[in-house]
Every structure is written in structure tokens, then in C-alpha cells.
C-alpha angles and dihedrals in degrees: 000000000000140000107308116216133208118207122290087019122127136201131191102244098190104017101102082010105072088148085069104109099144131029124185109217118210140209127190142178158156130213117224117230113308140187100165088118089235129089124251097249105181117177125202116213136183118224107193103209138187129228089292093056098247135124113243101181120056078215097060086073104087106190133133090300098048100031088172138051110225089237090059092235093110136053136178110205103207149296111278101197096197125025096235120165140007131308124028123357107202125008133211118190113214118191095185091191082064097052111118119236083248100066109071095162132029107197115192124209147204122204138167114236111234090354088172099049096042091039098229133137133171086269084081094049121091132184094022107172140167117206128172126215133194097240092207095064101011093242122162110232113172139357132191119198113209094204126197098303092116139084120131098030120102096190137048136193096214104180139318137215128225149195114230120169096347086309134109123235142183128236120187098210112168101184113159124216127204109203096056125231092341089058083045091054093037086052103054090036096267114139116229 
């Protein structure tokens, strides 16, 4: 089990680990009880973002509907529409040595699809999690649990990664959205 991180906390991912190349970042939740007749159908999602913090490329945002960067360094595995099961929900593969210049930040995201019409928010979502794993040995190096802190909001920054010095870090973020994907859009300089 790796390094287990509290909000607002960061961790150097490849300082002391030069051997990191590709991370697997994942995302993991339960729904509380639930009558509302619809699933729960969160989607993950990737914003690559500059110096500023924006995203410049309608292309640098990976989700359900873009599953791969252009430059191959990032990869969305697939839209789970329900949660089921146990693990990880919903899986982004990094390869830091493929990240463009371009791309400082890489901020991942939680949201919940059609929050208004189903009448859902994160208040209903339990044992949200992020984890990253070394994807050459499997190793977990790192989780962050989300915790309860959250009940109106639709949309959640969960953590980013960064590039520092040439090295990659860590930040447990935690930041809740209400508004859903298009907040989250609005929020990294995307139109929507």
C-alpha cells in the first residue's frame, strides 16, 4: 500500500523515482442508498492544462468523448455507467516522459452525468477515492481518500499532477463544483 494523503497535501512522484515512466490514475466510488429510479453514472475526466492553469486545446480535455491525447501520453480507459463493483471505477493512463512541454498541470475530475435531471449530487456518493499506480510493476504508490465533505456539489476537482523542476508531483486537491462538467469547463477555459 502506498503513501496515503490527506487534502491539500503534495508528494514528489519522480524525484527519488526516476524509473517512474507510466502511472495508472484511479478513481473509485459508492453510491449511498438510492431510490431515485436512475444509476449513479460518474465520469472521470483529464483537463491538460499551461502555466495559467487553462486549457488551450479542446483536445487537451480526455473524457468519455476524447478517450486519447494526441500526443499518446494520456489515456482515458473507458466510461463505467454505473460504478458497479469493487476497485476502481474509471482509469486514466499518464506516460510522463510523453507529456508535451505545453502541458504543466494535469488536473483530474469527477462529475456526475445529467446531475439536474437525475437529481443527484456528491452528497449521495460515498468512498470516493484517487490512487496512482506505477503501471510497470503494479505498485501502488499513492491514495487519497475524499472523504464526506461533500452534498450539493455535481463536480469535483479531485487532484492534479505537475511538473516542477522537470519533475512530476502530486496535489490532493478535493475542490467540489456545483454546475456539473460545463462549471468544470467553464472553470479550466474551455466553452461550453
Amino acid at each position: 500500500m502506498g503513501i496515503v494523503l490527506k487534502k491539500g497535501q503534495k508528494i514528489d512522484l519522480t524525484k527519488g523515482n526516476a524509473s517512474l515512466k507510466k502511472i495508472l490514475i484511479g478513481l473509485g466510488w459508492d453510491t449511498n442508498k438510492y431510490d431515485g429510479g436512475y444509476d449513479f453514472d460518474l465520469d472521470a475526466a483529464a483537463f491538460c492544462c499551461g502555466e495559467d492553469g487553462m486549457v488551450h486545446n479542446d483536445l487537451d480535455f480526455i473524457f468519455y468523448n476524447n478517450l486519447k491525447h494526441s500526443s499518446g501520453a494520456i489515456e482515458h480507459l473507458g466510461d463505467n455507467l454505473t460504478g458497479d463493483g469493487d476497485g476502481n471505477d474509471e482509469e486514466i493512463i499518464i506516460d510522463l516522459s510523453l507529456i508535451p512541454q505545453n502541458i504543466s498541470r494535469i488536473n483530474f475530475t469527477v462529475t456526475i452525468h445529467e446531475p439536474e435531471e437525475r437529481k443527484q449530487n456528491f452528497g449521495q456518493v460515498s468512498n470516493a477515492y484517487v490512487r496512482v499506480v506505477n503501471s510497470d510493476n503494479s505498485q501502488e504508490l499513492l491514495k487519497y481518500d475524499l472523504g464526506e465533505d461533500f452534498s450539493i456539489e455535481t463536480a469535483i476537482v479531485v487532484a492534479e499532477i505537475y511538473r516542477y523542476n522537470e519533475e512530476w508531483k502530486f496535489n490532493a486537491i478535493g475542490s467540489g463544483f456545483q454546475g456539473g462538467l460545463a462549471a468544470l469547463c467553464r472553470n479550466f477555459g474551455l466553452n461550453v
